[in-house]
DOTORFI-61968 format. One line per field, with one value per residue (C-alpha): x, y negated, z negated. Coordinates in Angstrom, 2 decimals, always signed. Layout:
BEGIN
east	(X | ...)
north	(Y | ...)
up	(Z | ...)
***
This chain:
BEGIN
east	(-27.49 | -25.98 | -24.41 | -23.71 | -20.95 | -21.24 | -21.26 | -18.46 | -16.56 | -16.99 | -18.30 | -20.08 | -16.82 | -16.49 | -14.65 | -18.04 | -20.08 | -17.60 | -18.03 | -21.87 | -22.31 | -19.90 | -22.09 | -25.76 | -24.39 | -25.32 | -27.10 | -24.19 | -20.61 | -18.53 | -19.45 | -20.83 | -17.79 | -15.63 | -12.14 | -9.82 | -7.35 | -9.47 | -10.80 | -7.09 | -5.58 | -8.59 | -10.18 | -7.89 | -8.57 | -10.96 | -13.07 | -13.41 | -13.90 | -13.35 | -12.85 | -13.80 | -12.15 | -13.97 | -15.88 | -18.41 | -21.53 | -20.47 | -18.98 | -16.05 | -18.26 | -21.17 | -18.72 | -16.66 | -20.25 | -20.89 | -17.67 | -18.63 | -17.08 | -18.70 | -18.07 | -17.60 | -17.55 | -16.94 | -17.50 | -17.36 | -20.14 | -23.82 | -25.00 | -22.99 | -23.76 | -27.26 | -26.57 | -24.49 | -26.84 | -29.52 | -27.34 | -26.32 | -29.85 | -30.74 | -28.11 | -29.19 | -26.64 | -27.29 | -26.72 | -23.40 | -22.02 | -22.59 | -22.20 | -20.60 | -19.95 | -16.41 | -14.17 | -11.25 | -9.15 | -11.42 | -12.69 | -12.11 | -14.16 | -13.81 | -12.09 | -9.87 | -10.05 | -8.69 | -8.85 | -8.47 | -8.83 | -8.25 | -8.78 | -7.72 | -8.01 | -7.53 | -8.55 | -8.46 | -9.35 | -7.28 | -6.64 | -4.21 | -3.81 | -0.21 | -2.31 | -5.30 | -3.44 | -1.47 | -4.54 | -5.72 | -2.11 | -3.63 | -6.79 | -5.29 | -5.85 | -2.63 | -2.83 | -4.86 | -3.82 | -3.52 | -4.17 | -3.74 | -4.22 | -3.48 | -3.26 | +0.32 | -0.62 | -3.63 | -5.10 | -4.53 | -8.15 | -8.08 | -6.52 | -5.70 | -4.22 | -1.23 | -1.92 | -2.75 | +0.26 | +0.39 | +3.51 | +4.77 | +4.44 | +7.70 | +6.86 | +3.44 | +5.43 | +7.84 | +4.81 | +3.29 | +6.11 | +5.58 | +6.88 | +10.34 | +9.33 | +5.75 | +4.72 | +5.42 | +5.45 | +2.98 | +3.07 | +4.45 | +4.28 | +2.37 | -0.52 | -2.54 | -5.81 | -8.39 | -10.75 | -12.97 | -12.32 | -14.98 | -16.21 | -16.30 | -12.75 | -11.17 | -7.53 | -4.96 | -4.13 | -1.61 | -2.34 | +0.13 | -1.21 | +0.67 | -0.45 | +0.65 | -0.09 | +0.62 | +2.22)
north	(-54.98 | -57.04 | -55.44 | -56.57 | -55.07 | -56.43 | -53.73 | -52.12 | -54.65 | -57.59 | -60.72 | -64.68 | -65.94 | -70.49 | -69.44 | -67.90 | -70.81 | -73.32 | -71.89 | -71.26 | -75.73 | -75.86 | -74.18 | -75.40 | -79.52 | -78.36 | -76.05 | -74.86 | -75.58 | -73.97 | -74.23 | -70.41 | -69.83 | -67.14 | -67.77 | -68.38 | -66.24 | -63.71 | -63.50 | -63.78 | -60.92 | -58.74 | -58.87 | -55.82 | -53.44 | -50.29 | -51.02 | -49.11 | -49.73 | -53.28 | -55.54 | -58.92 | -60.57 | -63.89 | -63.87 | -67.12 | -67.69 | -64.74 | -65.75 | -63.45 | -60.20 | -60.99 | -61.84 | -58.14 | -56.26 | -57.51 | -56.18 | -52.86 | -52.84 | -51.36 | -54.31 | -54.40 | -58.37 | -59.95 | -62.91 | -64.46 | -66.94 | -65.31 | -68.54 | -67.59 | -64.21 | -64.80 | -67.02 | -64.62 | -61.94 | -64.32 | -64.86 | -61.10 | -60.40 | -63.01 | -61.82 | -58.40 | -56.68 | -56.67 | -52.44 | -53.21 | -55.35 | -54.38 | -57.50 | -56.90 | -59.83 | -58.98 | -61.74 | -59.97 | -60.62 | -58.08 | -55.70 | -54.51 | -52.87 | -49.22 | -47.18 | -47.34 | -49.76 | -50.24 | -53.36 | -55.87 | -59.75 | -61.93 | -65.83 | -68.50 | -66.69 | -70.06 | -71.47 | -74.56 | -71.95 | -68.82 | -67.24 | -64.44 | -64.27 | -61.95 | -59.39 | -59.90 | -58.86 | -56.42 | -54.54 | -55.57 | -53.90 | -50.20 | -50.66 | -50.57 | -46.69 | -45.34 | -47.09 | -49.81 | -53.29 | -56.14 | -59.76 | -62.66 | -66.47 | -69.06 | -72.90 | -74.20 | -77.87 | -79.29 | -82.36 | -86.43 | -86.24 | -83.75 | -84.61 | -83.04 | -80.10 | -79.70 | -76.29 | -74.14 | -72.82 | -72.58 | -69.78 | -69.30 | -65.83 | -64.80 | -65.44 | -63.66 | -60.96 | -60.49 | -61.08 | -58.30 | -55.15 | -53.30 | -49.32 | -49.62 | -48.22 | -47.89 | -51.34 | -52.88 | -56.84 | -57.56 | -61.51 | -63.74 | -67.52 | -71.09 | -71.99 | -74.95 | -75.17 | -78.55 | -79.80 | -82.80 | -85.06 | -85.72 | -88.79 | -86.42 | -87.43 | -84.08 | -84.01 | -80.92 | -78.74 | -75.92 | -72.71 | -69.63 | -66.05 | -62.84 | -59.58 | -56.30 | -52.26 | -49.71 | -46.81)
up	(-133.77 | -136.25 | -139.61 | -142.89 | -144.81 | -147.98 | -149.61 | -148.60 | -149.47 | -147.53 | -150.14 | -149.46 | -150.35 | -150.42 | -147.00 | -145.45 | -146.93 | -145.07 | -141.84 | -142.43 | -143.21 | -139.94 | -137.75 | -139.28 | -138.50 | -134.70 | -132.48 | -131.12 | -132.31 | -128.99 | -124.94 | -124.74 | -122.48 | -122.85 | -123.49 | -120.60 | -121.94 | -123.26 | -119.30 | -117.20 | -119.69 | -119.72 | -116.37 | -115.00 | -118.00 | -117.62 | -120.16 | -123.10 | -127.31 | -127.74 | -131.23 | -131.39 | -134.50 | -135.48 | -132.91 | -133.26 | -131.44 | -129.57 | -125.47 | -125.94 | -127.39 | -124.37 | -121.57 | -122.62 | -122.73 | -119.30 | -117.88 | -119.70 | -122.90 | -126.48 | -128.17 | -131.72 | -132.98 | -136.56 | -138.41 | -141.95 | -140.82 | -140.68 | -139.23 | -136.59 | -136.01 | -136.14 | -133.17 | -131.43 | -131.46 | -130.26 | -127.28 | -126.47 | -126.53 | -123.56 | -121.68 | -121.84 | -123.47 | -127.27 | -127.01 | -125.94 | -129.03 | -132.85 | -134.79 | -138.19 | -141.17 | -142.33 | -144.69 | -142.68 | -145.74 | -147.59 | -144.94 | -141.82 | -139.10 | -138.83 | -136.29 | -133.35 | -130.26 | -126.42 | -127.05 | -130.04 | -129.41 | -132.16 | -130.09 | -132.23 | -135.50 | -138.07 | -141.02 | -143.16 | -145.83 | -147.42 | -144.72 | -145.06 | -141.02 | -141.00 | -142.93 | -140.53 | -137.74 | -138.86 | -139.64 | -136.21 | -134.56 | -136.54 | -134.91 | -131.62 | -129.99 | -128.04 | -124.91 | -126.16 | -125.86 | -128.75 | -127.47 | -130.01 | -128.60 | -130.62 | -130.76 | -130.40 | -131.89 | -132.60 | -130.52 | -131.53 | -132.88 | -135.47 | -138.31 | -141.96 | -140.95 | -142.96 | -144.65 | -140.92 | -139.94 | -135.95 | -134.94 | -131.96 | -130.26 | -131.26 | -135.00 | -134.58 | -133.26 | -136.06 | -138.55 | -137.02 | -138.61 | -135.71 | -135.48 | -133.36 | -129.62 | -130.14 | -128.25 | -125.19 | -124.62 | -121.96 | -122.40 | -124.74 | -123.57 | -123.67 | -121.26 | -121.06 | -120.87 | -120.73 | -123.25 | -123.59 | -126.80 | -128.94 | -126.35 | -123.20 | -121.58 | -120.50 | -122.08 | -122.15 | -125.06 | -125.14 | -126.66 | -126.55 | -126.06 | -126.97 | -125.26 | -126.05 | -125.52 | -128.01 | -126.33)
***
């Protein structure tokens, strides 16, 4: 099911039409692999209500509906979403996820969560990404568990990135205001991961990933 929320808010801002050109210059922008982080930090949960913020062609959203989540997933791209819900319904699981088209910095999805993943939520545009996730730390049930992954520097082929800010997990932390004895810090660190460069050649990039559950 895939849900626009336009009218409650959300708009076609030049944001959604820059991810929208991104994703129509190929078939398929990412590998259709969940995130590795997304899978080591969530693999011993009992699955429950789970958000998906920016959520692309849609890995993260199927691979959680698999393992027997309700899946809610977002993006500002419908290109995207279109795609995604193409590929939860091949893999058999499109009653699992409810794919909603949210500008984040306008609207948010509705209700309470076990489980809110924000994976490498950037943006060459106006992103207002502290506000983002401090929405995303209310939508996290008692018991729940917030996960933000992040890049912690971009690779030697990208270039013109001088206005994305890349925090550490301490700083996302901080960012996040959170209520004095409410939270508890499951992980906070750096991990590497590999990707192939533009030509194929496999090369390492380090991301960080901060995980933690609301008491």
């Amino acid at each position: 099911m895939t849900t626009d929320n336009t009218a409650s808010g959300a708009s076609d801002t030049s944001d959604a039409g820059l991810w929208d050109e991104r994703y129509r210059e190929s078939k398929r922008i990412w590998s259709g692999n969940p995130n590795v982080a997304l899978v080591r930090e969530v693999e011993g949960l009992e699955p429950g209500r789970a958000l998906d913020l920016g959520c692309g062609e849609g890995a993260d959203a199927v691979w959680l509906a698999r393992w027997g989540w309700q899946v809610t997933a977002t993006d500002i791209s419908r290109v995207a979403l279109g795609r995604a819900a193409e590929h939860g319904a091949e893999a058999g699981v499109a009653d699992r996820i409810d794919w909603q088209f949210h500008d984040l910095g306008v609207s948010f999805p509705e209700g309470e969560f076990d489980l809110v993943s924000a994976q490498f939520l950037h943006s060459m545009g106006d992103l207002p990404r502290e506000q983002i996730l401090r929405r995303a730390a209310a939508a996290v049930a008692p018991g729940g568990v917030l996960l933000i992954v992040g890049h912690a520097g971009f690779p030697a082929w990208e270039h013109n990135h001088a206005d994305v800010e890349l925090p550490t997990t301490d700083e996302v932390l901080v960012s996040l205001e959170l209520a004095e004895g409410e939270w508890d810090v499951l992980v906070s660190a750096e991990h590497e991961r590999v990707q192939n460069d533009p030509d194929g050649n496999p090369t390492t990039r380090t991301d960080n990933a901060l995980k933690l559950r609301r008491r």
